[in-house]
C-alpha positions as CSV (number, residue, x, y, z in Angstrom):
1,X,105.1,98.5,84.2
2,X,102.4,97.0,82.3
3,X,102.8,99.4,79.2
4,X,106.5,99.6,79.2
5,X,106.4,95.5,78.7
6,X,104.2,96.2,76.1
7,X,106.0,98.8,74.6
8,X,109.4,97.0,74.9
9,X,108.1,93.7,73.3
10,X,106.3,95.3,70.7
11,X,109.8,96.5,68.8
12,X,112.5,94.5,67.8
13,X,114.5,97.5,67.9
14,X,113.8,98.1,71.5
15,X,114.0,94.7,72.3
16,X,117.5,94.4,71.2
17,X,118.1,97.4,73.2
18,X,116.7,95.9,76.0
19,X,119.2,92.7,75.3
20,X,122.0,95.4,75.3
21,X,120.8,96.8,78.3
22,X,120.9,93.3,80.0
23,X,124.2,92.8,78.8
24,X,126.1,96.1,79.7
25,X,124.1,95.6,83.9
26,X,125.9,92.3,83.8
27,X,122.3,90.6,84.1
28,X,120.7,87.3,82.4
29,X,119.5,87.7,78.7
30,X,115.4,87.2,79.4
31,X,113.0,87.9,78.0
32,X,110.2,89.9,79.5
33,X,107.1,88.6,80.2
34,X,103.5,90.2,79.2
35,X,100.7,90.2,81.6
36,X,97.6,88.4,80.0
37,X,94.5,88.2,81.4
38,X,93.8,85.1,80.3
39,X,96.5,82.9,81.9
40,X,97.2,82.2,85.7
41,X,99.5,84.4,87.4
42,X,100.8,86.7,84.9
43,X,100.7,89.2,86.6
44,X,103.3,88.1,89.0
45,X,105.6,86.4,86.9
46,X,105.7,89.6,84.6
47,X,106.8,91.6,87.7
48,X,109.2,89.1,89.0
49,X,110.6,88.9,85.7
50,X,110.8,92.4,85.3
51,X,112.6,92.8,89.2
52,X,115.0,90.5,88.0
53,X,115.7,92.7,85.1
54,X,115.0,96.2,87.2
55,X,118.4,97.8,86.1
56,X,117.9,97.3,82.0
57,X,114.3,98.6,82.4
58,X,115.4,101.8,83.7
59,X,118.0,102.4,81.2
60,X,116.0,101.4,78.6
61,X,113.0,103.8,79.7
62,X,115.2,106.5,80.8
63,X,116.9,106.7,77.2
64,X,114.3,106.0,75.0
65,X,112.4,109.5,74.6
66,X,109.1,107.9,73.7
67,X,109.6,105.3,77.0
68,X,110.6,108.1,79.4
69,X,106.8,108.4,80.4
70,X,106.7,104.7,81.7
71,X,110.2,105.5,83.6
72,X,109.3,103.9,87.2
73,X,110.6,105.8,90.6
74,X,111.8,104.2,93.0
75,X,108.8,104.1,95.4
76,X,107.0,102.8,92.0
77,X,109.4,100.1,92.3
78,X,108.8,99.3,96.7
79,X,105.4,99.2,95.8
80,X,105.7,96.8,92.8
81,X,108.4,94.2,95.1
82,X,105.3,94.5,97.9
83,X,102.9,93.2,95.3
84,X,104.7,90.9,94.2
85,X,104.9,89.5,98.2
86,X,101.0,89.4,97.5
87,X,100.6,87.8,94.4
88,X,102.7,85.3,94.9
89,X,100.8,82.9,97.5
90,X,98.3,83.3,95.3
91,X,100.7,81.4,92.4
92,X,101.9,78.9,95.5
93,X,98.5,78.2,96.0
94,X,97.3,77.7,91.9
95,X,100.8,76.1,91.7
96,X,99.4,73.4,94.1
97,X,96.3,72.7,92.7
98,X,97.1,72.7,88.7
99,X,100.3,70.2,89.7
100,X,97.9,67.4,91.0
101,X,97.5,64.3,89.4
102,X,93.6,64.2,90.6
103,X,90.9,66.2,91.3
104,X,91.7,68.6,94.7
105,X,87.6,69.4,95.9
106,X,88.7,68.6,99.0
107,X,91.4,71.3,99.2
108,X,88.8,73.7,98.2
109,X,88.5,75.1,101.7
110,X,92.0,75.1,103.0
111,X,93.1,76.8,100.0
112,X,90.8,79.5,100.2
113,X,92.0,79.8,104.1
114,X,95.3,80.3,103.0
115,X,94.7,82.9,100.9
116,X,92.6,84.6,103.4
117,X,94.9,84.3,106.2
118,X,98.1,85.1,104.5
119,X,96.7,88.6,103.0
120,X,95.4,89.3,106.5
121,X,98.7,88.9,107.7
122,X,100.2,90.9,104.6
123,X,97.4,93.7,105.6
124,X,98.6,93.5,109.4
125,X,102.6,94.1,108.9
126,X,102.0,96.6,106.4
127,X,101.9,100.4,107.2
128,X,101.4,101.7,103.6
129,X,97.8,102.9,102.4
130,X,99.0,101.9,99.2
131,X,99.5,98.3,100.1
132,X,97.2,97.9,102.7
133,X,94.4,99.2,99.9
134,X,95.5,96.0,96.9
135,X,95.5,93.8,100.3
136,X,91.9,94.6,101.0
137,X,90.7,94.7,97.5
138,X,92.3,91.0,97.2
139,X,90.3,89.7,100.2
140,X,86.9,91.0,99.2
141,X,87.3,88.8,96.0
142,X,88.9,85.8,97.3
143,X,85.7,85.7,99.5
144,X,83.7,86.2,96.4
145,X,84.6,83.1,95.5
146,X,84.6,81.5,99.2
147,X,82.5,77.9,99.0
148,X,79.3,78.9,100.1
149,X,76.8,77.6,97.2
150,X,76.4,73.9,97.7
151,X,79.0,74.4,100.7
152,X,78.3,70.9,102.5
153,X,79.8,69.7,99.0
154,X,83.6,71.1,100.7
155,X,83.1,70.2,103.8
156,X,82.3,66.6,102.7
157,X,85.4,66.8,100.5
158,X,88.0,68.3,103.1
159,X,86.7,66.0,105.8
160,X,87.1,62.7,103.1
161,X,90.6,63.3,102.2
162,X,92.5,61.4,104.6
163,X,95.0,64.0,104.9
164,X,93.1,66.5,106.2
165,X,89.4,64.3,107.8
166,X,88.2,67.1,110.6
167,X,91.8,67.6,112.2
168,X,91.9,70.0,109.2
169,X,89.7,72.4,111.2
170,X,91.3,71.9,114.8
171,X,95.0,72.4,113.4
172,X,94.0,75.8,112.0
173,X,91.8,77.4,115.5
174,X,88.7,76.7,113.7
175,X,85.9,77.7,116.4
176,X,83.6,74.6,118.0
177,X,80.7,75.3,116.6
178,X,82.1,74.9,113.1
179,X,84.0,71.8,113.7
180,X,80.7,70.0,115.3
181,X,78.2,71.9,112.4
182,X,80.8,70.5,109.4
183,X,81.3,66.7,111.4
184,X,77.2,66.7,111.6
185,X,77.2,67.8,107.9
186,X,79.3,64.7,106.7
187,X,77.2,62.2,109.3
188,X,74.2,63.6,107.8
189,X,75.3,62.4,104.4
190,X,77.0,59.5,105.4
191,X,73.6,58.5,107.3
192,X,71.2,59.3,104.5
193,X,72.6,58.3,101.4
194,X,75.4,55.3,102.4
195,X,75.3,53.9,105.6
196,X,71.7,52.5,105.3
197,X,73.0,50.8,102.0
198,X,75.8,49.3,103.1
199,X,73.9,47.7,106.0
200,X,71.3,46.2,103.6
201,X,73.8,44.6,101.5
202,X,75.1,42.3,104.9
203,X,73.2,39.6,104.4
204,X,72.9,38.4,108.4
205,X,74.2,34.4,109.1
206,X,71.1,31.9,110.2
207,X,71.6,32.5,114.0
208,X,73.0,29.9,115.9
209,X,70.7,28.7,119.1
210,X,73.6,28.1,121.3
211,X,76.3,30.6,120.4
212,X,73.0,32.9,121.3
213,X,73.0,31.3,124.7
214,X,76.4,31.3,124.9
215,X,77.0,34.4,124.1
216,X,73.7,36.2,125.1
217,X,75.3,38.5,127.1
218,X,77.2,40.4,123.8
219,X,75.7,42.5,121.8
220,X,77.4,43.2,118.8
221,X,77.2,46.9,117.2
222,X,76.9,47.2,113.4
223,X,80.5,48.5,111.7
224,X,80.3,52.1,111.8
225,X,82.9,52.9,109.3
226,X,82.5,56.4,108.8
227,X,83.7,56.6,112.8
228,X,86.3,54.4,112.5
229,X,87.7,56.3,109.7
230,X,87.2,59.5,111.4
231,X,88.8,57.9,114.7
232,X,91.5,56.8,112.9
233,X,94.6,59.2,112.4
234,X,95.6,61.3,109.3
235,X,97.6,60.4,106.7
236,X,100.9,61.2,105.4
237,X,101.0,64.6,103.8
238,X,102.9,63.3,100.6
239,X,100.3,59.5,100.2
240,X,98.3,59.4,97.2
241,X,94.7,60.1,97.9
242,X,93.3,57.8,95.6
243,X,95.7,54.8,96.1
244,X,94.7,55.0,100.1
245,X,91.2,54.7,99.4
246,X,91.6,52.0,97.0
C-alpha cells in the first residue's frame, strides 16, 4: 500500500487518473496521504485515507500495467482494516496528549496502560497469526518505552494531578502492593523535600499560659496537606489542571 501511494503521488498523470477514478466510484476527491516516518501517525491516516478511497485504488492499480504489482487482494485489504483497528488508539492516545494546553507527565502512565491494555485486548479477539504477530510486536515496544528510568518521577506525576491522585490505580485493578509501594513513593518525597519546609516557615504564636490550661487537654496535629489532598476526592475530568492548583 505503501509503494502504490508513492507511486500514485509521484505522477500527475496518475494522479489525475486517480481523481477520475474517484469520480466514476462516486467517492470524495482526496487526496492520498504518504506515510512519513517522521510525523505522528502516518501510518494510519495514510490507510484510513486510502480505505476511504479502496474502490479508486483498485482500478487505478488494476489498469495501470506498471501498478498491477501493487494491486492489493482482498485478504490484503482485512488485514490492512485490522491494522488500522491497532493503530488507531495509538493516534487517540498522541491525539490526547499533543491537544493539551500544558505539560501531561502525569498522564505518562495511564497512557502507556492504555495502550497496553487495548492491544492485549486486540491480541485476545483476534484469531489471525497475521494480526495477532503486528499486536505482539506493538506491545514489546510500547513497553520499551514503559516509565521505568527515573519511574518515581510518574508516579509522583499521576498521583499530583487531581484527576487521577492514587484512585488512578484502584479504578484500573491495579494490585495492592503497587498502590501502597507508588503512595509510599509520593510520601517519601513529599516527606524529604517539602513537608519539613513548609513546617519551618510556620512561624509558632507566643503561647498563651491560660489557653494552655484551658485547653491542655487538645493537642493539635500539624496540617498534613499532602493527606488531605489525597483524602480529598478527584476532580472533574474536564477542570484545568493548573487553574485547580492555583
Amino acid at each position: 500500500l505503501r509503494k502504490l501511494v508513492i507511486k500514485i503521488r509521484s505522477s500527475p498523470l496518475r494522479r489525475e487518473k486517480f481523481q477520475k477514478q474517484c469520480l466514476a466510484a462516486s467517492l470524495p476527491l482526496l487526496q492520498l496521504i504518504p506515510d512519513i516516518k517522521t510525523r505522528w501517525n502516518s501510518t494510519e491516516l495514510m490507510i484510513e485515507r486510502a480505505l476511504k478511497l479502496k474502490q479508486a485504488l483498485h482500478n487505478v492499480s488494476s489498469s495501470d500495467r506498471d501498478l498491477r504489482k501493487f494491486l492489493l487482494s482482498e485478504d490484503e485489504w482485512d488485514y490492512i482494516q485490522e491494522i488500522s483497528k491497532i493503530l488507531e488508539h495509538f493516534k487517540v492516545a498522541s491525539d490526547y496528549i499533543t491537544g493539551q494546553k500544558y505539560p501531561t507527565l502525569s498522564f505518562s502512565v495511564p497512557v502507556y496502560n492504555y495502550l497496553l491494555d487495548k492491544i492485549e485486548a486486540e491480541l485476545n479477539k483476534n484469531r489471525n497469526e497475521t494480526i495477532k504477530n503486528v499486536c505482539r510486536l506493538a506491545k514489546k515496544k510500547i513497553k520499551s518505552y514503559y516509565p521505568t528510568t527515573d519511574g518515581d518521577v510518574y508516579i509522583i506525576a499521576t498521583i499530583l494531578d487531581p484527576r487521577l491522585k492514587l484512585q488512578y490505580y484502584a479504578d484500573n485493578n491495579w494490585e495492592e502492593y503497587y498502590i501502597n509501594d507508588a503512595k509510599r513513593i509520593i510520601i517519601d518525597a513529599w516527606t524529604n523535600y517539602y513537608k519539613n519546609n513548609d513546617l519551618a516557615m510556620v512561624v509558632p504564636n507566643k503561647p498563651d499560659p491560660l489557653l494552655n490550661h484551658v485547653f491542655k487537654k487538645q493537642k493539635t496535629q500539624p496540617n498534613d496537606e499532602l493527606k488531605r489532598y489525597l483524602g480529598e476526592e478527584v476532580i472533574d475530568s474536564e477542570l484545568d489542571v493548573l487553574q485547580w492548583w492555583k
